[in-house]
C-alpha positions in Angstrom: -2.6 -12.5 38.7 -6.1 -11.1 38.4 -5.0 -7.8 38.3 -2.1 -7.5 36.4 -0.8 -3.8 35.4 -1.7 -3.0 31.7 1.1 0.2 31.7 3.4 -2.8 31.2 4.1 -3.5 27.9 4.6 -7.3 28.6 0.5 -7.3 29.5 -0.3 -6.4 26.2 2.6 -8.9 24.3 0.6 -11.6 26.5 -2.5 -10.5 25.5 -2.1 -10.5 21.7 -1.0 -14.0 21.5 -3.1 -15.2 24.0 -6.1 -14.1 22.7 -6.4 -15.6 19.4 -5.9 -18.3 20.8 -8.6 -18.3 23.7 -11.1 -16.8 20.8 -11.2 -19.9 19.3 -10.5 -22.4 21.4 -14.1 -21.3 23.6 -16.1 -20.9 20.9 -15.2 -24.5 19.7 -15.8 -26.0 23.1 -19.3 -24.3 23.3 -20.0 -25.3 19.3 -18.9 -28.9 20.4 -21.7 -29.0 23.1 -24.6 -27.8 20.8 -23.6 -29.7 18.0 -23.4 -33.4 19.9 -26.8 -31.8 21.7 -28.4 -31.8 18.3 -26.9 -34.9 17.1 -28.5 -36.6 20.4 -31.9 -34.9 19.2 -31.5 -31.9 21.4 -32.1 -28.7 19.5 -32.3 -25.9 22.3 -29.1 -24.8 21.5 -29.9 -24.1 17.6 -33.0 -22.8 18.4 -30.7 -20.0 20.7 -28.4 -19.0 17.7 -25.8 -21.2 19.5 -24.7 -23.6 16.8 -22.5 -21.3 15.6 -18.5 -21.0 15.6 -19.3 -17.0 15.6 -17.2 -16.0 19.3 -20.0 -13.5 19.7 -23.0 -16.0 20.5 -20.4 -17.5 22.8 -18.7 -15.3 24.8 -19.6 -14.1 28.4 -18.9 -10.1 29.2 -17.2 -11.3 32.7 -15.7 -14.2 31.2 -14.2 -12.1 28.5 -13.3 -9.3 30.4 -11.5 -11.7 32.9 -9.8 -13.0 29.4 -8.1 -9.7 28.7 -7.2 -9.2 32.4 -6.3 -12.5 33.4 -4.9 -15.8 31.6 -8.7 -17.2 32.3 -11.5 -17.1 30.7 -14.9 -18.4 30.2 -18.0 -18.3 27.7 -22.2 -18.7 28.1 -23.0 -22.4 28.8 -24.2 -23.8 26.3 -28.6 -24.3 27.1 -29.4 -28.0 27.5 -32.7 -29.8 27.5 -31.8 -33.8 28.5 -35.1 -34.3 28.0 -35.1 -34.0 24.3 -32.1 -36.7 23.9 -32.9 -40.4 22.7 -30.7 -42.0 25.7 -31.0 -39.5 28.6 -27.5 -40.4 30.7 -25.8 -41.7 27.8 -26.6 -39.0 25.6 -25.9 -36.1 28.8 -21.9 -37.9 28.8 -21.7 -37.5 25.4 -22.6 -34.0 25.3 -20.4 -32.7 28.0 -17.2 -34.4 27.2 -17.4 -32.9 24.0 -16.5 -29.7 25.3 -13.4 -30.7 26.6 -12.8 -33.8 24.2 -12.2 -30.4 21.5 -9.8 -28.9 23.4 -7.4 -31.8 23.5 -8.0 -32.1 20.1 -7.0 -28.5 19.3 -4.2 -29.2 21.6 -3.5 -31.6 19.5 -3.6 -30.0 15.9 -1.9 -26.8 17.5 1.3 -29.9 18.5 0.8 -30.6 14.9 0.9 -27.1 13.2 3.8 -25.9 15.5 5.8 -28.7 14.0 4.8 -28.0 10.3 5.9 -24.2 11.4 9.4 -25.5 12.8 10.1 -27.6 9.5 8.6 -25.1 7.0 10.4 -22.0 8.4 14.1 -21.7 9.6 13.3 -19.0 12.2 9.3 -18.7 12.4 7.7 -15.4 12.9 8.2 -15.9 17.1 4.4 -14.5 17.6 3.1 -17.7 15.1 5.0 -19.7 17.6 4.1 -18.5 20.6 0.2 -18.6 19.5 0.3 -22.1 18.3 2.5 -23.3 21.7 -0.1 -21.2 23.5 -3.0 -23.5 21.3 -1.7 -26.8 23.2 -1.1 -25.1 26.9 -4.5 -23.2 27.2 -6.1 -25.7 25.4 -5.4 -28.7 27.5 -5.6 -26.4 30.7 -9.4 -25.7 29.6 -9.9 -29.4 28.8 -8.4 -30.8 32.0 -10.3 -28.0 33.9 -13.7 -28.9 32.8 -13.2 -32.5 33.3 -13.5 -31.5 37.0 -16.2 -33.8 39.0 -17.6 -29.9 40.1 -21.1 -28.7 39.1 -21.2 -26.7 36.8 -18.0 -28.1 34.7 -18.6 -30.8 32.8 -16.6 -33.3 34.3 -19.5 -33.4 36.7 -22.5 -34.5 34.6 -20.1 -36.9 33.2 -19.6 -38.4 37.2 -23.1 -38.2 37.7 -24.7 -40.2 34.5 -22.0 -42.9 35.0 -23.2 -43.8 38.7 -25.8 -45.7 39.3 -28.7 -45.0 41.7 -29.0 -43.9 44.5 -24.6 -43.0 44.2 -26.1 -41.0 41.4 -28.7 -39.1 43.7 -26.4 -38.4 45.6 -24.4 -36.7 43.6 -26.9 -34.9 42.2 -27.3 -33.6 46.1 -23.9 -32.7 46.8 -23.7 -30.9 43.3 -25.4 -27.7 45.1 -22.2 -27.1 47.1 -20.2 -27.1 44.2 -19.6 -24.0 43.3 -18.2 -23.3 46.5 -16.2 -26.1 46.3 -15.0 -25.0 42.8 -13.7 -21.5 44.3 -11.8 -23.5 47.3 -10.2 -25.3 44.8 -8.8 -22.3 43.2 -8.1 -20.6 46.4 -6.4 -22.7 47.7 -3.8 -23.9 45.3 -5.6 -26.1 42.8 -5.3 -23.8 40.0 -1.7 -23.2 40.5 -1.7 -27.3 41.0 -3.3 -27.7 37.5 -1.1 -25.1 36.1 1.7 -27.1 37.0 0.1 -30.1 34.9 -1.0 -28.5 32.3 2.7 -27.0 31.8 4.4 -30.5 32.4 1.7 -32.0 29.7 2.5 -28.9 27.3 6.6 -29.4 27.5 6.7 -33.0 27.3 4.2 -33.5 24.2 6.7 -30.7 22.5 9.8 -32.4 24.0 8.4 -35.6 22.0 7.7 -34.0 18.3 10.5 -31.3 18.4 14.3 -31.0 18.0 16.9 -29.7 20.3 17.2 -26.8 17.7 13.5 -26.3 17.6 13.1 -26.6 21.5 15.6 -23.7 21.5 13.4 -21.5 19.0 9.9 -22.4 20.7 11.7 -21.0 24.0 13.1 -17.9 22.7 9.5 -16.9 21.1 7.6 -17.7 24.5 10.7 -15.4 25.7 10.3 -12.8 24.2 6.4 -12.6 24.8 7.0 -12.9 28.4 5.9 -17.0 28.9 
């Protein structure tokens, strides 16, 4: 999975729709975190060029070289300072779940332009298909994936301002072995375990909005791209 063989022409098919797709769905997510930081009265984020929707003030040279060479992927955090917000713990949930919270709605308006595509078209362009089924899978993969309780994901400040002392300390404590935990989690199954998820999540929102007929095109497209 992480080293896949680019001489095969079904790499690169992968890679062209997946990578619109991953271009803007992280620069949103890290967009979404410095703009809810500023509306909470947190500027560090402006003040590093990283209220922007521009991928390039987002993007990560591993995280972006893993997105060309893997189907992950992952851009700069976006800088914090709780200290400037108006309701510290309030203010820090607010801010991370908005990462995620754009994802699932990008998920959401990808559901919605896939449909417009299917009744617009009689036989969409199968790479527009593929891209836009592509917007709800990674998309809710990257939502559901931050919403981990694992420092440094967001789920995990989320966990942390919601208990109260001394729960909350104690999180705060067992945040330093995080990391490791995150990579045990992948390790040992928990990514293919939230692939599995995110796939069942993908199919059945699709199952809901689309025809039989459109099922049937949606599958040939992620066919013929190799999905």
């Amino acid at each position: 999975m992480f080293f896949p063989d680019i001489t095969n022409p079904a790499f690169w098919l992968r890679l062209v729709v997946r990578l619109p797709v991953m271009l803007v769905a992280l620069p949103i997510h890290e967009f979404s975190h410095a703009y809810m930081a500023h509306l909470c009265g947190d500027d560090t984020a402006k003040y590093n060029g990283r209220l922007t929707l521009n991928p390039l003030a987002h993007l990560d040279p591993i995280g972006t070289l893993c997105l060309l060479l893997a189907p992950i992927g992952w851009a700069k955090p976006v800088p914090v300072n709780p200290m400037n917000f108006r309701n510290p713990r309030q203010d820090d949930i607010k801010v991370s779940a908005a990462g995620p919270g754009s994802n699932f709605l990008l998920a959401l308006v990808s559901l919605l332009l896939l449909k417009l595509a299917l009744s617009v078209y009689a036989e969409p362009p199968p790479w527009l298909l593929a891209i836009l089924f592509l917007g709800i899978f990674l998309n809710i993969g990257l939502g559901l994936f931050n919403l981990l309780p694992l420092f440094p994901l967001d789920g995990s400040h989320i966990v942390q301002n919601t208990l109260k002392w001394p729960a909350s300390e104690k999180f705060a404590n067992f945040s330093k072995y995080a990391p490791l935990l995150l990579i045990a989690f992948v390790v040992m199954g928990g990514g293919v375990l939230l692939f599995h998820i995110v796939r069942f999540l993908s199919v059945n929102l699709a199952q809901i909005l689309l025809s039989n007929h459109e099922l049937g095109l949606l599958g040939n497209a992620l066919d013929s791209y190799g999905y």
